[in-house]
C-alpha positions, 0 to 999 in steps of 0.5 A: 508534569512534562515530558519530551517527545522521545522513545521511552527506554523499553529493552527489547526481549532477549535473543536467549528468550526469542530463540527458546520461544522459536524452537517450535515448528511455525510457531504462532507468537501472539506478539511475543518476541516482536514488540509483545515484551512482558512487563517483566520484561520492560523493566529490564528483567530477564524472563523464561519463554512464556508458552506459546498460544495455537490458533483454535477457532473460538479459543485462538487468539484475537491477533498474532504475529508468528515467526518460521521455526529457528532457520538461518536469516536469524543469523544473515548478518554472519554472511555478509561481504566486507564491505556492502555495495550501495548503489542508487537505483532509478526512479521517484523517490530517490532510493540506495539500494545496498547489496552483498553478494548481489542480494539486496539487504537494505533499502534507504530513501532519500530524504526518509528515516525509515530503511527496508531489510528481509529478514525473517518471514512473519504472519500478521493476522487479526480476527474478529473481536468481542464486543458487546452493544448495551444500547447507550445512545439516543436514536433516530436522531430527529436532527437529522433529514428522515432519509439521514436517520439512523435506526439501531446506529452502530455498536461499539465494535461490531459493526453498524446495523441494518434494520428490516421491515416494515417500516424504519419508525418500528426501531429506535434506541433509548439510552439502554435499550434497542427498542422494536415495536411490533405494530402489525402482525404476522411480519417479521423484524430484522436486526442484523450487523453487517459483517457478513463474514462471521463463521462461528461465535459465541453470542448471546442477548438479553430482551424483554417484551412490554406485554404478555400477549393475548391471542397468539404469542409473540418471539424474540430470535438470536439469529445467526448464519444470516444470509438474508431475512428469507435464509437463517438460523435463529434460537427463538423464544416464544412468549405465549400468551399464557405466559410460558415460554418457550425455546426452539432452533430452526432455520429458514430456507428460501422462507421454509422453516424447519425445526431442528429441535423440538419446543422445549418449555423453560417456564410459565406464569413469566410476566411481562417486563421479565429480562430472557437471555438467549445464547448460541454457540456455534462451531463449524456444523454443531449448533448449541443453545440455551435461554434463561430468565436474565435474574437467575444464573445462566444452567450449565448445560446447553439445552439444544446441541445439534449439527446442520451445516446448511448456512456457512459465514453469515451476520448475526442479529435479531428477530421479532414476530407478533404471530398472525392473531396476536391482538394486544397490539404494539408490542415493543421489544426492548433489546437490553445487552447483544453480545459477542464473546468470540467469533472467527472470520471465515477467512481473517486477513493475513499478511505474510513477508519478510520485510522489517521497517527500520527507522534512522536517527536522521533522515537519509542524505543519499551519502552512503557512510561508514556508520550507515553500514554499521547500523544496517549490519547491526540490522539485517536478520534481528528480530527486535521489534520494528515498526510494524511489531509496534503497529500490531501491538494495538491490534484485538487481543494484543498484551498490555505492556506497562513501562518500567521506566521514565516520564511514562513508569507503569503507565499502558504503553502498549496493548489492544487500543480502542478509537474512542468514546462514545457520543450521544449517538454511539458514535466515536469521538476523535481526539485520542492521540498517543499521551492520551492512551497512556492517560498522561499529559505532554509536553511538545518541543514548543513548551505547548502542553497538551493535558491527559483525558479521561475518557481516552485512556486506552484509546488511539484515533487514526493519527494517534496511532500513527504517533504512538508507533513513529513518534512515541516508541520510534522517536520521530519528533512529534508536534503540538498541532498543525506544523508547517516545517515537515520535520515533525508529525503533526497532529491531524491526517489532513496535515501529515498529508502535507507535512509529515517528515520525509518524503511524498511517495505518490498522490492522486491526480484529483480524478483517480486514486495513485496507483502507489506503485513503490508504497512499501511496509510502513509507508502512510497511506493517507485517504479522502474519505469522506467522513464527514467529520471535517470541513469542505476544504479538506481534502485528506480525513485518514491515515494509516501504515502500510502492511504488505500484500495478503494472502489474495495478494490485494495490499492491505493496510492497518489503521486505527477506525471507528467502526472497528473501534480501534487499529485494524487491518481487517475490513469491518465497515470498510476493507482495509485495502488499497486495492479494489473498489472499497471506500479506501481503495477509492479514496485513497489520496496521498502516500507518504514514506517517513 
C-alpha cells in the first residue's frame, strides 16, 4: 500500500454543532468542537450536539479543552477594516504584524508557515491517567554497576518507584510480579511512585505472602496520603499466623499509629500463596476500603468508610512488615497487579489564552498579498481546530476519532496515544512515528517505505507526535529519516533541531538555556536531556510543541514522554516547563517555529 504524506480529508465539526454545544456557561468540552469530531462526524456527516461532560474529581474528565459560553470574537472577523494594515516589526526572527483598527489579528514569521491570531479564550487541562503496573519485566538488571540498578524500575504510566529500607536486595521484579522479601523483622518496606501530587484516587493491588507466618503475623499495605515512611495513610491486611486475616485503616503520624477503624476479620484457615486484593477510595476527607481474596468477586460494599482529612496530596504505594517476633524468616511478598483506576492532581496543569496557531500552505516570504488577507480574515474568530486542538487530541482520555475517508479509512487518526511498548526492563521502546499510530505502512516523497509495527499501534514517540500534529493532520511535508534540506521534518529530534522547516527562534549559548523570549504556541522546543538514549555526539534527544503560560504564569509545553507514556503537558517524571530548575528548563536547547 502507499500513501503520500498529506492531511487525510477530515471535515471539521459544524459551526451549527459548535454553537448548540456552546450555549452552555464556561462550558468544558472535552475536545469537542476542537479537533475531538465524532467519527460520525469525520466521514462527513452531520451529528447533533453531543452532551457536555463537567469537571467532578474522580468522574471528571482526563483532558479537556473548554471554550467561554457564545461571546463576540466568535464573530471578530464581521468587524474588521477594509483593508488590514500589515507592518514588519523589529526584532529576530523577522515578523509582520497585521492590524485593524489598531488591534493585532494575525502574526506572520518570516520564513515559517504557521501564523498566530486571538480569537476565542480556551482551557487546556490534563489530569492524571489509570494505569495499572503488572510487573512484566525483569529487575534489578545485573548488567548494570550496583549503584545504576533499578529495584522496582517504573510502571507503565505511573511514574518510576522509589524503594525504602532496609537494603535495596530486599526488592526485585520477576516477570509478573514486585517481589519484597522480608528478611528481618520488625522493619518496614516502602514502595511508593513518586508523584507526590496525588489527592484522591481510587486504587487497588493484588499480593500474596510465600508463607503463613509463625510466631507473630506479617501485613501487606495499600499506602496512600504518603508524605514520607514516618507520615501516611494505609489499608493494611494482616496475615496471622493462624492463618486469619485481618483488615485495618490507620495512618501514622511522625511514627504514631492511630486506627481509624478497628480490625475487621475477612477470613481464616487462608493459605499461603492465596492472592488478596485491597482497595481504597478516597475522596477529599472520606477514606473507603474493602479487601477480598483475589478468586472470588470483589463485595459490593466498602467494608471501612471513614473521614480524616490529616494528609492532603501524597504518593501512593505499598507496604510490608514482618511483626518484631515473626520466625519463619524471609517471608517475600509477591505484588502481582497496582493498580489506578482514577486519580486527580492536587493542582493539574491548565493553560489558558486566546492565541490559535494556524499553518500556511507555504512559508511566509515577508510579502503581504491580496490572498494572504484573505486567508487570514477567513481565520480570525474560527474555531476549526488548529494546532494545538490537534496537540491535545492525544492527550489521557482524548476520544478516538477514525477517518472516514482516503489512504487512512477506518484507521485511528486520533485519540489518547501512548510512547511505546515495553522492553525487558519495562522500559519504552522509541520508534512510534505517526503511521505506526494508525498501524499502517507509508510511503515518503523519496519512494523510501517506512512498514506499519504491531507493537506501536496507538503509540507516538516524541518526534512522532510532532509529525502526527504538523505533518499528518497539518500537511508540513514529512521525511523518511535524517533530511538536510530544511523543507521537511525529519524523523528524529536531533535532526528537527537543525533541520525542521522554518525558521530558528533562539538556541542555547552551550552554558545557559535560551531564554526563548519570543517562543510562541506551536513553536518547538527542542532539549538535551540526557537521556541516555542516544550517542555522545548528539546534543538534542527531545522535542515537543510549545502551549502557553499556566495559571502560575510558568510557560508549559506538551510532549510526547516515556514516563508519562504518552503526550503530556503535566510534570510526571519531569515538569513540562521552560521555566524553573526542572530537567526541561535546564536543558532546554534549541527553539524553532515551523
Amino acid at each position: 500500500m502507499s500513501h503520500v504524506p498529506h492531511a487525510p480529508s477530515v471535515p471539521h465539526t459544524s459551526r451549527r454543532r459548535l454553537l448548540a454545544a456552546l450555549g452552555v456557561s464556561a462550558a468544558t468540552v472535552p475536545f469537542a468542537g476542537l479537533g475531538g469530531v465524532s467519527a460520525q462526524a469525520a466521514t462527513g456527516a452531520e451529528a447533533a450536539a453531543e452532551p457536555l461532560a463537567v469537571s467532578g474529581g474522580l468522574t471528571g474528565p482526563r483532558s479537556s479543552v473548554s471554550l467561554p459560553a457564545l461571546d463576540a470574537s466568535y464573530f471578530s472577523r464581521l468587524t474588521l477594516a477594509d483593508p488590514l494594515t500589515a507592518s514588519v516589526l523589529d526584532g529576530t526572527p523577522a515578523r509582520t504584524e497585521v492590524t485593524s483598527g489598531g488591534r493585532r489579528v494575525a502574526l506572520l514569521t518570516h520564513g515559517a508557515r504557521t501564523v498566530v491570531l486571538p480569537g476565542p479564550e480556551r482551557t487546556f487541562t490534563e489530569d492524571k491517567k489509570p494505569f495499572a503496573d503488572t510487573f512484566q519485566r525483569t529487575l534489578p538488571d545485573t548488567s548494570l554497576p550496583v549503584a545504576d540498578r533499578a529495584y522496582w524500575g517504573t510502571s507503565p504510566g505511573g511514574g518510576s518507584w522509589s524503594t525504602l529500607g532496609p537494603a535495596d536486595d530486599d526488592y526485585a521484579v520477576a516477570p509478573g510480579a514486585g517481589l519484597i522479601r522480608l528478611s528481618t523483622d520488625y522493619a518496614s518496606r516502602h514502595a511508593s511512585l513518586r508523584d507526590d501530587a496525588v489527592t484522591d484516587v481510587d486504587v487497588r493491588a493484588v499480593a500474596h505472602f510465600d508463607k503463613v507466618p509463625t510466631g507473630q503475623a506479617c501485613s501487606y499495605a495499600l499506602s496512600f496520603g504518603y508524605q514520607d515512611t514516618h507520615n501516611n495513610y494505609r489499608a493494611r491486611l494482616s496475615f496471622l499466623t493462624s492463618g486469619a486475616v485481618e483488615l485495618r485503616v490507620e495512618k501514622e503520624v511522625a511514627d504514631v499509629v492511630t486506627q481509624l477503624t478497628t480490625a475487621l476479620t475477612l477470613d481464616t484457615a487462608v493459605q499461603a500463596g492465596t492472592d488478596w486484593t485491597i482497595r481504597v477510595r478516597r475522596e477529599g476527607s472520606r477514606i473507603r476500603g474493602k479487601a477480598w481474596r483475589t478468586s472470588a468477586a470483589e463485595p459490593v460494599a466498602w467494608a471501612v468508610d471513614v473521614t480524616d482529612d490529616t494528609f492532603g496530596a501524597g504518593r501512593v504505594g505499598l507496604r510490608a512488615l514482618a511483626n518484631d517476633g515473626c520466625t519463619n524468616l524471609p517471608v517475600t511478598l509477591s505484588v502481582s497487579r497496582f493498580q489506578v483506576d482514577a486519580a486527580t492532581w492536587r493542582t493539574p496543569p491548565s493553560v489558558t489564552h486566546g492565541t490559535w496557531v494556524r499553518v500556511l500552505d507555504e512559508p511566509f516570504d515577508g510579502t503581504w498579498t491580496a490572498d494572504l488577507e484573505r486567508t487570514v480574515r477567513a481565520w480570525v474568530g474560527s474555531t476549526a481546530p488548529d494546532v494545538l486542538a490537534y496537540a491535545a487530541m492525544f492527550l489521557a482520555g482524548a476520544p478516538a476519532v477514525e477517518s472516514g475517508a482516503g489512504p487512512t479509512a477506518g484507521r485511528q487518526i486520533l485519540g489518547e496515544a501512548g510512547y511505546g511498548y515495553l522492553d525487558p526492563q519495562g522500559y519504552r521502546y522509541e520508534g512510534a512515528d505517526f503511521h505506526e499510530y494508525m498501524g499502517i505502512g507509508w510511503t515518503f516523497p523519496d519512494g523510501t517505505y517506512t512498514g506499519p509495527s504491531s507493537k506501536q499501534v496507538g503509540n507516538l514517540d516524541c518526534s512522532g507526535y510532532t509529525r502526527m500534529v504538523y505533518g499528518h493532520h497539518l500537511g508540513v511535508p514529512m521525511a523518511a529519516g535524517a533530511d538536510t534540506s530544511g523543507t521537511r521534518l525529519p524523523r528524529k529530534s536531533r535532526d528537527m533541531a537543525d533541520y525542521a522547516p522554518g525558521v530558528r527562534v533562539d538556541r542555547t549559548d552551550g552554558t545557559t538555556p535560551p531564554a526563548a523570549t519570543h517562543v510562541q504556541p506551536g513553536d518547538l522546543v527542542l532539549f538535551n536531556a540526557d537521556s541516555g538514549d542516544d550517542t555522545v555526539t548528539v546534543t538534542v534527544d527531545h522535542v515537543g510543541m510549545y502551549l502557553g503560560e499556566d495559571a502560575a504564569g510558568e510557560r508549559r509545553f506538551l510532549s510526547s514522554r516515556k514516563t508519562g507514556n504518552g503526550p503530556t503537558m503535566a510534570d510526571l517524571g519531569g515538569a513540562s516547563l521552560l521555566d524553573g530548575t526542572g530537567v526541561y528548563a535546564r536543558s532546554l536547547h534549541t527553539v524553532h517555529r515551523v
